[in-house]
VOGU-3710 file (C-alpha; in Angstrom, 3 decimals, decimal comma):
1> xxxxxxxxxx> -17,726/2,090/-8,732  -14,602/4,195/-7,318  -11,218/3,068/-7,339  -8,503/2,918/-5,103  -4,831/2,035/-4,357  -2,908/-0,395/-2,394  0,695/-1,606/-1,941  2,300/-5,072/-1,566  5,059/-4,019/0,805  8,806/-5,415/0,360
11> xxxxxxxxxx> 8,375/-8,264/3,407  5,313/-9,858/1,613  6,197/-9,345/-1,658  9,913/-11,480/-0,263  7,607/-14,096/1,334  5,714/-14,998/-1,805  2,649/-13,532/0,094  1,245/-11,151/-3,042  -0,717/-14,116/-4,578  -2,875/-14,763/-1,275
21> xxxxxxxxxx> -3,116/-11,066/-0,678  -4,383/-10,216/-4,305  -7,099/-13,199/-4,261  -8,265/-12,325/-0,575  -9,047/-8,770/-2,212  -10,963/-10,449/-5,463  -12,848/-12,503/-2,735  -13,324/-9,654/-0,523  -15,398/-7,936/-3,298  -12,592/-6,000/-4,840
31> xxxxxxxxxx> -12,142/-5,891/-8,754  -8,788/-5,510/-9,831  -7,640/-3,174/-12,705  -4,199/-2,599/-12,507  -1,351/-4,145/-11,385  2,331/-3,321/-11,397  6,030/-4,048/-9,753  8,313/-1,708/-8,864  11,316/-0,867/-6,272  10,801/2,626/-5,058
41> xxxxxxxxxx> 14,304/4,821/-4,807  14,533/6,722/-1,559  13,582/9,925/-3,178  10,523/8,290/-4,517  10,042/6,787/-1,350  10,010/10,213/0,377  7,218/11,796/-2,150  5,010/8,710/-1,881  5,274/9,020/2,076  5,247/13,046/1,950
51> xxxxxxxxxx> 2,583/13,311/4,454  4,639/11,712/6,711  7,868/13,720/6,539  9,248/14,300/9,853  7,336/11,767/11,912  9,361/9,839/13,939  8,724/6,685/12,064  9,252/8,188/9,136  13,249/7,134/8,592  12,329/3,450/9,212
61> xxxxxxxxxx> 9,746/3,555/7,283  11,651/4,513/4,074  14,406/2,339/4,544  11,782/-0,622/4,396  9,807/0,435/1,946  13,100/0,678/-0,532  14,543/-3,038/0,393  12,668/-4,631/-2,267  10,102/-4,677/-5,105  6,623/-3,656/-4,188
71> xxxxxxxxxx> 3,239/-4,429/-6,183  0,800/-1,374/-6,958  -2,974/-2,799/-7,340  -5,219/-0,667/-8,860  -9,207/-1,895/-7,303  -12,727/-1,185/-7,780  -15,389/-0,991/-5,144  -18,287/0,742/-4,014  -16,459/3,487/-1,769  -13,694/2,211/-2,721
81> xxxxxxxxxx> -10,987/3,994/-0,350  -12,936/3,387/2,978  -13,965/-0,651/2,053  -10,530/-1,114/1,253  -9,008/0,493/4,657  -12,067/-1,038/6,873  -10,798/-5,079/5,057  -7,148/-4,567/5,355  -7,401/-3,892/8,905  -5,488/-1,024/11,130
91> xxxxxxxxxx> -2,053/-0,264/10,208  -0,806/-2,214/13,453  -1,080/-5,857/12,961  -1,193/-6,710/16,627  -4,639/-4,092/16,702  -6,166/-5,519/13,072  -9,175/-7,620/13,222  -8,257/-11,155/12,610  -8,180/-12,521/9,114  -7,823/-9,120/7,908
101> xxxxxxxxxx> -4,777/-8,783/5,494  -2,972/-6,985/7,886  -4,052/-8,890/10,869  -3,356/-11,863/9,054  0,449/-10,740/7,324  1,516/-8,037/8,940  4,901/-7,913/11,438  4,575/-4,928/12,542  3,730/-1,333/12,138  6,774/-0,566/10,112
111> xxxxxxxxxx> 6,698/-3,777/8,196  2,893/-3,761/7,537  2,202/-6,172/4,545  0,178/-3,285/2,468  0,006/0,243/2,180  -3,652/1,700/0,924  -4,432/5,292/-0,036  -6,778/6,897/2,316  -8,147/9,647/0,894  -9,616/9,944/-2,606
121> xxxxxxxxxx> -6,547/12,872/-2,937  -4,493/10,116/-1,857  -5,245/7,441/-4,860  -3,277/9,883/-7,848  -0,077/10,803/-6,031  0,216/7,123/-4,456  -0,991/5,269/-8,030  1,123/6,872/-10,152  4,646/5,285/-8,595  3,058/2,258/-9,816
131> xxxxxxxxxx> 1,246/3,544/-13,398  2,789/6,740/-14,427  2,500/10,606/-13,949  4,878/9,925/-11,150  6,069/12,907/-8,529  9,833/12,541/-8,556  10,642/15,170/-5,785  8,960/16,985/-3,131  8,898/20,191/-5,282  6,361/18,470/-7,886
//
């Protein structure tokens, strides 16, 4: 089994949405392990979403992800990272198969319901906003 990570974004988190999403994972095959809340500050916000620094998106992007508390899930799965991304769908909503979480909760591309790691690399640095060892600037 590997683990990944994924994100209840502010929006769905507001809409009472965190329930559905976290038992459409559990039936989807994923085993959950960890779970915490949290409001990311906009310097955390800008080290979880380093590899998108400078993208034009990238302003928007931080400014939603700070309006409210978000929910870290730690999961288990066989290839963990990839069955996690193929079930919550493509980052746009309007392009995510239907029924997928996405598909199914997302607005938008900016105000996507969930964030998921995706890349092994990925799983630490995003995780540990949510469960500790947390990067608190750019410069480590």
């Amino acid at each position: 089994m590997d683990r990944t990570f994924l994100m209840v974004k502010p929006r769905a988190v507001r809409d009472g949405l965190t329930g559905e999403i976290l038992a459409a994972l559990e039936q989807g095959g994923f085993r959950i392990v960890g779970l915490a809340s949290r409001k990311l500050s906009v310097e955390e916000a800008h080290v979880f979403y380093d590899v998108h620094v400078g993208k034009p998106f990238f302003g928007a992007l931080v400014e939603f992800v700070t309006s409210g508390m978000t929910v870290g899930v730690m999961l288990e799965a066989p290839d963990a990272v990839m069955a996690l991304r193929a079930f919550i769908g493509a980052t746009d909503p309007a392009k995510a198969k239907p029924g997928s979480i996405r598909g199914k909760y997302g607005k938008s591309m900016t105000e996507n319901a969930v964030h998921a790691s995706d890349a092994p690399a990925r799983v630490k640095h995003e995780s540990a906003f949510h469960f500790g060892d947390c990067p608190r600037t750019l410069a480590g």
